[in-house]
TILO-508598 format. One record per residue: residue in one letter; z, y, x of N, C-alpha, C in turn. Coordinates in steps of 0.02 Angstrom, whole numbers. Layout:
REM TILO-508598
+--------+--------+--------+--------+--------+--------+--------+--------+--------+--------+
| residu |     nZ |     nY |     nX |    caZ |    caY |    caX |     cZ |     cY |     cX |
+--------+--------+--------+--------+--------+--------+--------+--------+--------+--------+
|      A |      Z |      Y |      X |      Z |      Y |      X |      Z |      Y |      X |
...
+--------+--------+--------+--------+--------+--------+--------+--------+--------+--------+
***
This chain:
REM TILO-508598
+--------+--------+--------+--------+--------+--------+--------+--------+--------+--------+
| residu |     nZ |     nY |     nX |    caZ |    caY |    caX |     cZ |     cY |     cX |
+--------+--------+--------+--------+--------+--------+--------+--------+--------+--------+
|      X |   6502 |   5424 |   3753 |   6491 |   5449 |   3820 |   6452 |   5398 |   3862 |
|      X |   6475 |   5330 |   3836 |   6424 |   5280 |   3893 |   6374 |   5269 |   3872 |
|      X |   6346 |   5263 |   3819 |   6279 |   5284 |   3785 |   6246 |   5331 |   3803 |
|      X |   6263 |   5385 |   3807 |   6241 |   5453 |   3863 |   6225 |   5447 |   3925 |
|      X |   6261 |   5416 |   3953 |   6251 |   5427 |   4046 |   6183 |   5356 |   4042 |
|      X |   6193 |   5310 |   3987 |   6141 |   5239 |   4018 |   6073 |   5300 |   3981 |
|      X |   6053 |   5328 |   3951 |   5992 |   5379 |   3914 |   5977 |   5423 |   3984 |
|      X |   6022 |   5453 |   3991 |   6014 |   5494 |   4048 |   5997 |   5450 |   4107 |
|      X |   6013 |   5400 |   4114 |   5982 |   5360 |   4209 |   5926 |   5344 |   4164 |
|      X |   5906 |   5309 |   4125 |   5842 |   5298 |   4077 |   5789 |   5365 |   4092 |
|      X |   5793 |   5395 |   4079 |   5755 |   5472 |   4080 |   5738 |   5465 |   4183 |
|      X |   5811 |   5498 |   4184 |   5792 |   5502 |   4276 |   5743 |   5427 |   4316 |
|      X |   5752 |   5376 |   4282 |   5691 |   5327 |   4298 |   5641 |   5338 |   4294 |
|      X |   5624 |   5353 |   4232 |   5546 |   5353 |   4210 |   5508 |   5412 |   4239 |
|      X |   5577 |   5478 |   4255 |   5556 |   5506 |   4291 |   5530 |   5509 |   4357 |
|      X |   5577 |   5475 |   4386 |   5541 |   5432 |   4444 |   5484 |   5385 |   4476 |
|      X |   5497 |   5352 |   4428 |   5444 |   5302 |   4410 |   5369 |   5343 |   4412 |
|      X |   5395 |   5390 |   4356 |   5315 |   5423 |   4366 |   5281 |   5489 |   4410 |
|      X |   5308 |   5488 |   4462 |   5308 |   5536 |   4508 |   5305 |   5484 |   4558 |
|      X |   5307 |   5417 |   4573 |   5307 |   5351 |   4610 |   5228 |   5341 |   4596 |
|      X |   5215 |   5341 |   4524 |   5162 |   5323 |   4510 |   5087 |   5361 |   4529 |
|      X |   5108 |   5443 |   4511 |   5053 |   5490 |   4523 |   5060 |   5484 |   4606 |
|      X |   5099 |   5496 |   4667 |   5069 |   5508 |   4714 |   5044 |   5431 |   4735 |
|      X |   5044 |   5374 |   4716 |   5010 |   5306 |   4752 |   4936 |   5310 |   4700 |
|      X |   4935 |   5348 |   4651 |   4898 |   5325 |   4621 |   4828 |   5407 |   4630 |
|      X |   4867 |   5442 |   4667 |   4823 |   5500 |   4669 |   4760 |   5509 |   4713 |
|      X |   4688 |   5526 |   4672 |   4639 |   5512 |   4698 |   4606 |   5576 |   4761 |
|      X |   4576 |   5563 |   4816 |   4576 |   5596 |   4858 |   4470 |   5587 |   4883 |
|      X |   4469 |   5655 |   4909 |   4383 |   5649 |   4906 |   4395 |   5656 |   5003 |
|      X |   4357 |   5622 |   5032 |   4346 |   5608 |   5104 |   4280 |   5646 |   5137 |
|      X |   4256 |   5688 |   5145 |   4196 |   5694 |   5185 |   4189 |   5673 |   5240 |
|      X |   4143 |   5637 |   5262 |   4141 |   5612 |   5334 |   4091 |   5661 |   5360 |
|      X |   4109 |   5694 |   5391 |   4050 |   5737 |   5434 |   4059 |   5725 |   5523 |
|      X |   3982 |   5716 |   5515 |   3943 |   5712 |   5589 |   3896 |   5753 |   5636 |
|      X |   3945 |   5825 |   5610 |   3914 |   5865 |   5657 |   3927 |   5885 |   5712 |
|      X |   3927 |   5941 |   5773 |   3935 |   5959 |   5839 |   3990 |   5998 |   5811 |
|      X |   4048 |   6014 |   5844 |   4109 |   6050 |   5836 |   4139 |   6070 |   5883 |
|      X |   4161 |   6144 |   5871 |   4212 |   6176 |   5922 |   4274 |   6204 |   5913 |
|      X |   4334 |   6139 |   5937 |   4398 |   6160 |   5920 |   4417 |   6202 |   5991 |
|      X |   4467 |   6274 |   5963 |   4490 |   6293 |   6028 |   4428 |   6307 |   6098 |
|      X |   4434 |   6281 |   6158 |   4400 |   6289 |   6208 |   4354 |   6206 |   6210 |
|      X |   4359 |   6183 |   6183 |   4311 |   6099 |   6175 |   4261 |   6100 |   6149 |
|      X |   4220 |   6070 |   6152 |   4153 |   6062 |   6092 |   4148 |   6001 |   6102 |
|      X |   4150 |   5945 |   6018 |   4137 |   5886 |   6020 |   4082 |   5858 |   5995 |
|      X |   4016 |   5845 |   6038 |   3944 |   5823 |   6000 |   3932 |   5776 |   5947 |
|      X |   3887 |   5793 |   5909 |   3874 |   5722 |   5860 |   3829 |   5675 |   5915 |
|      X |   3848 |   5610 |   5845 |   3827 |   5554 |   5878 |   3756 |   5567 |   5840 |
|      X |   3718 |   5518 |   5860 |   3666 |   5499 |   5832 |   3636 |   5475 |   5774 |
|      X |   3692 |   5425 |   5774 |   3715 |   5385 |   5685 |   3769 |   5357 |   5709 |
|      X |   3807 |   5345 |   5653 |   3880 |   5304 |   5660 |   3888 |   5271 |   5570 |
|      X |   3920 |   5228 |   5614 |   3943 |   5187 |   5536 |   4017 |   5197 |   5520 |
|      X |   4037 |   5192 |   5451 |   4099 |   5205 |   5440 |   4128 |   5198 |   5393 |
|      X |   4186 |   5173 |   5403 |   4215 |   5119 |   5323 |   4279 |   5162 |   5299 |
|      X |   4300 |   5149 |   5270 |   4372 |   5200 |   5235 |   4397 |   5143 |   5217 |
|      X |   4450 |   5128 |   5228 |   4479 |   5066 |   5192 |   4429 |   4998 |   5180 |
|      X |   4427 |   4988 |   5235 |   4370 |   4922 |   5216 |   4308 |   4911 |   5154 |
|      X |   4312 |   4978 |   5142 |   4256 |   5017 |   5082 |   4152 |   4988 |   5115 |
|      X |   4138 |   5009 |   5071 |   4059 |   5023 |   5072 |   4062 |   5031 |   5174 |
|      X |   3970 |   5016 |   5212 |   3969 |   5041 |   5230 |   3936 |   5112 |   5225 |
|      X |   3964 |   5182 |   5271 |   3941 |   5257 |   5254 |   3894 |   5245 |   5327 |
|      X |   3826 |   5258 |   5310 |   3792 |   5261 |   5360 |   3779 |   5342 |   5368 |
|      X |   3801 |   5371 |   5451 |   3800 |   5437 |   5435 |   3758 |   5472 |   5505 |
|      X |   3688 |   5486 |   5489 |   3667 |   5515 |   5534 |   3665 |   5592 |   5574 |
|      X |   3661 |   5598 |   5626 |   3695 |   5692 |   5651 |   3674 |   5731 |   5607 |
|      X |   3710 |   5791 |   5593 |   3719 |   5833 |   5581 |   3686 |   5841 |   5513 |
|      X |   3745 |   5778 |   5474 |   3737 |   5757 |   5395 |   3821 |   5739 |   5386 |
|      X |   3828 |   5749 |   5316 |   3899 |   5722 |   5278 |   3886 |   5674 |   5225 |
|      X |   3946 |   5605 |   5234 |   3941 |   5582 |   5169 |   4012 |   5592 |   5119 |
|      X |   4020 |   5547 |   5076 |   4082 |   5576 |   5027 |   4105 |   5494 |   5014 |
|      X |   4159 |   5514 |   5029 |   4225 |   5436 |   5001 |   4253 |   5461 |   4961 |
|      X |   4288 |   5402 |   4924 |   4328 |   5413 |   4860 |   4389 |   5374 |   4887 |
|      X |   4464 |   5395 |   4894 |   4512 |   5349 |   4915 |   4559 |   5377 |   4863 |
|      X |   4625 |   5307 |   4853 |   4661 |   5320 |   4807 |   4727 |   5310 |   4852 |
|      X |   4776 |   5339 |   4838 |   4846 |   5324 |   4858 |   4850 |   5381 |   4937 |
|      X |   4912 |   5364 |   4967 |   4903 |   5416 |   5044 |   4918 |   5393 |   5106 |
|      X |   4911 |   5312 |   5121 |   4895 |   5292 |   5154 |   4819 |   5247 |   5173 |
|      X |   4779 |   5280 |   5236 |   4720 |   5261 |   5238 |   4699 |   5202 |   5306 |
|      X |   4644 |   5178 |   5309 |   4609 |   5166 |   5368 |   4565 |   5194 |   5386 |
|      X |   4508 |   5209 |   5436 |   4452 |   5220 |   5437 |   4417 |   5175 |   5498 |
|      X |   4365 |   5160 |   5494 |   4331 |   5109 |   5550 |   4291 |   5161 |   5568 |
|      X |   4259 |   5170 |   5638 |   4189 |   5209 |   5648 |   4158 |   5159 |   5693 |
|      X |   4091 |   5149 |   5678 |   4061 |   5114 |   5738 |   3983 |   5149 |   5773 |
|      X |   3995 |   5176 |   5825 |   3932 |   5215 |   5846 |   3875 |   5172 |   5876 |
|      X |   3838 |   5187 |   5854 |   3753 |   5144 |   5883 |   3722 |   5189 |   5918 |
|      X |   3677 |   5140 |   5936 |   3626 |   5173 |   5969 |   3559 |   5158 |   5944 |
|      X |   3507 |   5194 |   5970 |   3451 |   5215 |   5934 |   3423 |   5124 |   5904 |
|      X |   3427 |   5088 |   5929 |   3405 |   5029 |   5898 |   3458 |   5012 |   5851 |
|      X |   3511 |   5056 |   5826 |   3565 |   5016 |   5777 |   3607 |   4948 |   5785 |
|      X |   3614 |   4959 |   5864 |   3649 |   4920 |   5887 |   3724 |   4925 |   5881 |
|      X |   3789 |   4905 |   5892 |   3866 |   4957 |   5888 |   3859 |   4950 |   5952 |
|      X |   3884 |   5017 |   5999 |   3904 |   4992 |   6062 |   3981 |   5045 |   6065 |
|      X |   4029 |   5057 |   6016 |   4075 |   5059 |   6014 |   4112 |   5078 |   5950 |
|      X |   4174 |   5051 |   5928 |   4202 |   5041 |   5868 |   4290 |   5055 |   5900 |
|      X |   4300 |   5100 |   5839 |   4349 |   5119 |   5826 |   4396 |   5130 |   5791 |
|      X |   4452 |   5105 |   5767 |   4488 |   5123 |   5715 |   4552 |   5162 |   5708 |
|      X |   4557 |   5182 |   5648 |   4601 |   5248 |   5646 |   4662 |   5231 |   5579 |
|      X |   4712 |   5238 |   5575 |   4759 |   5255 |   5511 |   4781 |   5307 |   5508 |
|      X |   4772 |   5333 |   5449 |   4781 |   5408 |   5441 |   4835 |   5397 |   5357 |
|      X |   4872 |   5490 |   5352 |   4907 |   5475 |   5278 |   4890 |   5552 |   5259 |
|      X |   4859 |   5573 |   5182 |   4847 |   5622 |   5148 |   4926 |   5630 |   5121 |
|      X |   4921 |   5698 |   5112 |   4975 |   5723 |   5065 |   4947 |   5723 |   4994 |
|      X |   5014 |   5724 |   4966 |   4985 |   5729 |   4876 |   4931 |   5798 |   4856 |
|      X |   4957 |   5843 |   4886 |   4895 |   5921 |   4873 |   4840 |   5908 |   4909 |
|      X |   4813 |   5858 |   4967 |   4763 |   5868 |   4992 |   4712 |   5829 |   4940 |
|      X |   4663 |   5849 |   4913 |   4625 |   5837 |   4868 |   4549 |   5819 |   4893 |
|      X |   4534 |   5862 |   4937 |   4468 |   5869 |   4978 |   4496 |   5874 |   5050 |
|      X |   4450 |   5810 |   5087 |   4464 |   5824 |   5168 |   4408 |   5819 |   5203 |
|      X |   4409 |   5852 |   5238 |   4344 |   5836 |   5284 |   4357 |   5810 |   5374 |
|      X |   4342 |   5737 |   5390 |   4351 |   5702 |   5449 |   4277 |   5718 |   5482 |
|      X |   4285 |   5762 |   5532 |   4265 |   5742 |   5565 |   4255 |   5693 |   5625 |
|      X |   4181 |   5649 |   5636 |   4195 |   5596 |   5673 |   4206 |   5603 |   5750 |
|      X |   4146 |   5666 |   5780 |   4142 |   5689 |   5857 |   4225 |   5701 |   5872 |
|      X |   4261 |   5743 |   5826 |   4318 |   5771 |   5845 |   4373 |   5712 |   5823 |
|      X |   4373 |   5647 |   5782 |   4412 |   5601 |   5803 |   4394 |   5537 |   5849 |
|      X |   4363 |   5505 |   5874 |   4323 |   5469 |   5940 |   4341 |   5547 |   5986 |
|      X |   4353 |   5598 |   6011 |   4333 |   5643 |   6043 |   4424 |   5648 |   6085 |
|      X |   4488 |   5625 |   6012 |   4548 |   5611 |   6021 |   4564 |   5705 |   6009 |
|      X |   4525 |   5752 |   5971 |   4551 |   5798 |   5930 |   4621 |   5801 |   5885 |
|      X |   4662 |   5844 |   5900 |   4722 |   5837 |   5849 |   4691 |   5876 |   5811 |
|      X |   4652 |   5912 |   5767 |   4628 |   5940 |   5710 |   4548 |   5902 |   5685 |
|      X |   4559 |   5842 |   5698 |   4489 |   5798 |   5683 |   4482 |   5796 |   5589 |
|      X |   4552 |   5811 |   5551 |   4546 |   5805 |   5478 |   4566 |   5856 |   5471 |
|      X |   4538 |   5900 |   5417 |   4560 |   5968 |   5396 |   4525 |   5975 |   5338 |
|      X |   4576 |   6029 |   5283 |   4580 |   6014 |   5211 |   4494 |   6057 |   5216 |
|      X |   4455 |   6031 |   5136 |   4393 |   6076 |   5116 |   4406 |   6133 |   5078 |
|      X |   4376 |   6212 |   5121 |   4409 |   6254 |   5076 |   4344 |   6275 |   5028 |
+--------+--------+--------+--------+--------+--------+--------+--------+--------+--------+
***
């Protein structure tokens, strides 16, 4: 019988363990899009160009009314945005922490609608 119950917590570990493992380890696709948007009664404009990091990643240089694509792993994030102006100067920077669920696979952030302080600035890609 005690041979049994130590097999059985053995099992329920590894079970654990690996359900610990798939959602930190689960890969997630980011679109950053920088286009003009209308949530509800608002409309939030694109910028001009903006820069933008995902986890202290690559910079995504993303000009209006264009998308780029991140690759993030696990479901807690950062994101940096820094908006310029036409000489590619920053004249404001922002940062954000955000957390994916395990099913969200494809997301699309928009930037106007988070700088804009949108509660629907991330929403899944259908």
């Amino acid at each position: 019988m005690k041979r049994w119950l130590i097999r059985f917590a053995l099992v329920v570990a590894i079970i654990l363990l690996s359900v610990f493992l798939f959602i930190i380890g689960k890969q997630h696709t980011l679109l950053i899009d920088n286009k003009t948007i209308t949530i509800g009664e608002t409309e939030y404009t694109q910028y001009d160009i903006v820069n933008v990091y995902v986890d202290d990643g690559e910079k995504l240089e993303t000009k209006k009314r264009k998308r780029k694509k991140a690759e993030v792993v696990g479901p807690n994030h950062k994101i940096v945005v820094e908006v310029l102006d036409n000489d590619k100067n920053v004249i404001q920077t922002e940062e954000y922490t955000f957390s994916l669920k395990t099913g969200d696979a494809k997301m699309i952030i928009n930037i106007p609608a988070l700088l804009g302080g949108a509660a629907e600035w991330i929403t899944a890609d259908e």
